[in-house]
C-alpha positions in Angstrom: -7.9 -37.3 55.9 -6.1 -40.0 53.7 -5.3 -40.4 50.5 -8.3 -42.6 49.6 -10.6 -39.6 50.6 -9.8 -36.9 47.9 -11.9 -36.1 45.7 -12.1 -33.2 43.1 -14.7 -30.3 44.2 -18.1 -30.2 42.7 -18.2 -29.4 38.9 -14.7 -29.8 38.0 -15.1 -33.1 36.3 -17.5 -33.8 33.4 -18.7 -36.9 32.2 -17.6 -37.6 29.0 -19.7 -37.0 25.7 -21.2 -39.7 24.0 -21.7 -39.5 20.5 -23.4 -41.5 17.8 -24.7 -43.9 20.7 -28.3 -43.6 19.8 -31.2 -40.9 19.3 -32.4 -41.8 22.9 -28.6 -40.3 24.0 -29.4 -37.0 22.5 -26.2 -37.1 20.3 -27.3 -39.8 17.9 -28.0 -40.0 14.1 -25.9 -37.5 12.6 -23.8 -37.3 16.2 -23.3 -33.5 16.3 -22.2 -33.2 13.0 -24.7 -31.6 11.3 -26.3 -33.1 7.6 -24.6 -33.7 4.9 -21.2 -31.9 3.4 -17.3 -32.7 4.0 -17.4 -32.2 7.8 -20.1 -34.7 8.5 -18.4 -37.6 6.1 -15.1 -37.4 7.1 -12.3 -36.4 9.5 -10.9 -33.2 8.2 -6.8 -31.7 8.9 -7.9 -28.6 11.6 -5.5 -26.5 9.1 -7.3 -27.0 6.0 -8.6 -24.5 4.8 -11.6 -25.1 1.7 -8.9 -26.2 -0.8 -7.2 -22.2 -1.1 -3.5 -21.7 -0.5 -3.0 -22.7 3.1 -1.3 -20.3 5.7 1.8 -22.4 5.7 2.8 -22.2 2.4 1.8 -18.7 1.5 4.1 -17.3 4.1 7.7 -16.6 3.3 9.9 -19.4 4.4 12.6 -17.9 7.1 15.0 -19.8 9.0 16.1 -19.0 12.1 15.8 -15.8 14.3 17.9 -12.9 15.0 18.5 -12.4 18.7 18.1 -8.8 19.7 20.1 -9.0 22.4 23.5 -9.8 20.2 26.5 -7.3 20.7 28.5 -6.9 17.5 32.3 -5.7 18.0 34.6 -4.3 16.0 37.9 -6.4 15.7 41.3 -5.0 16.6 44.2 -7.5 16.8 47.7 -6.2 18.7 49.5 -6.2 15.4 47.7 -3.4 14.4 48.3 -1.7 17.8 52.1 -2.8 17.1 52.2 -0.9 13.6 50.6 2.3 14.5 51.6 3.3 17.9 54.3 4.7 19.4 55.2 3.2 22.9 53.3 4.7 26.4 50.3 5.8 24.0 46.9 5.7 25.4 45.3 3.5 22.9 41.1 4.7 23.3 38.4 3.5 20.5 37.9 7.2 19.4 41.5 7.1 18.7 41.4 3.8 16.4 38.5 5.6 14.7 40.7 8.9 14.3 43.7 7.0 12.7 41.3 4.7 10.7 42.0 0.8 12.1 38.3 1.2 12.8 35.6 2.9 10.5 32.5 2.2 12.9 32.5 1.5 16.6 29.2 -0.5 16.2 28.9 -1.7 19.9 32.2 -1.5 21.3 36.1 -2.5 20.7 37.7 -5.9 21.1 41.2 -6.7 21.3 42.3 -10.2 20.4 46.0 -11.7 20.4 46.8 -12.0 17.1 50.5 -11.0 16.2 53.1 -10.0 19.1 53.2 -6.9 21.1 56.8 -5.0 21.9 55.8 -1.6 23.4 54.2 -0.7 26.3 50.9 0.7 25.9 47.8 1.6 27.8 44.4 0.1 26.0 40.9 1.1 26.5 38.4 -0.8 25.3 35.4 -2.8 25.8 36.6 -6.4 25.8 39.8 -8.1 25.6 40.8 -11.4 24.9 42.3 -13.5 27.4 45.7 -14.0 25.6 45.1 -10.1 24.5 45.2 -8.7 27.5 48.0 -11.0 29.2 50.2 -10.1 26.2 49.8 -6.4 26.9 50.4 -6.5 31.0 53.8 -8.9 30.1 55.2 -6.2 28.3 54.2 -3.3 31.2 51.0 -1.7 29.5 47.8 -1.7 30.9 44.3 -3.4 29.6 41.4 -1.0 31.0 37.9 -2.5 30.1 35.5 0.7 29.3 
């Protein structure tokens, strides 16, 4: 066997059609394109459609997509941990909702490093920041990831 041996199996090539080469070819005169009308004078766009509205431009224009897969979290920055808590409190999302820094828990809590941290405290949540969750280890607390 060598290279100049191969050959596709039997009938999985066709010969190619030849049209408009003469009545004798089967395919001449009007070449397979019927009599008369539109189709048979002229090359026609595959997506026209008769002259009505085409399907492009009677559907609403959109841009974009929404991913289904996207996680939305609800913000909570460590001054507002700084302001409300009292040092060695447990800090859980059902309590943010409870004293109101939250009003939904959509699909989880996420701390981010904005403003200082002086107390000690333990926070629960479902992401931290990086600088969020060194900043609450420096000062003795502990970041727990739900």
């Amino acid at each position: 066997m060598s290279l100049n041996n191969f050959q596709p199996p039997k009938g999985a090539t066709f010969k190619k059609r030849r049209v408009a080469r003469g009545i004798g070819s089967g395919m001449g005169k009007t070449a397979t394109r019927g009599t008369k009308g539109q189709k048979a004078r002229r090359q026609i766009h595959p997506n026209f459609e008769g002259g009505q509205t085409p399907i492009q431009r009677r559907l609403p224009v959109k841009k974009g997509f929404t991913n289904p897969n996207h996680k939305e979290f609800v913000v909570v920055n460590l001054d507002d941990l700084e302001t409300l808590f009292e040092a060695g409190t447990e800090v859980t999302p059902d309590l943010l909702l409870a004293t109101g820094i939250i009003s939904k828990l959509r699909d989880g809590v996420k701390i981010l490093a904005f403003g200082t941290l002086t107390k000690k405290l333990t926070v629960k949540a479902h992401k931290f920041s990086k600088a969020a969750a060194e900043a609450i280890t420096a000062k003795g607390g502990e970041a727990v990831t739900l």
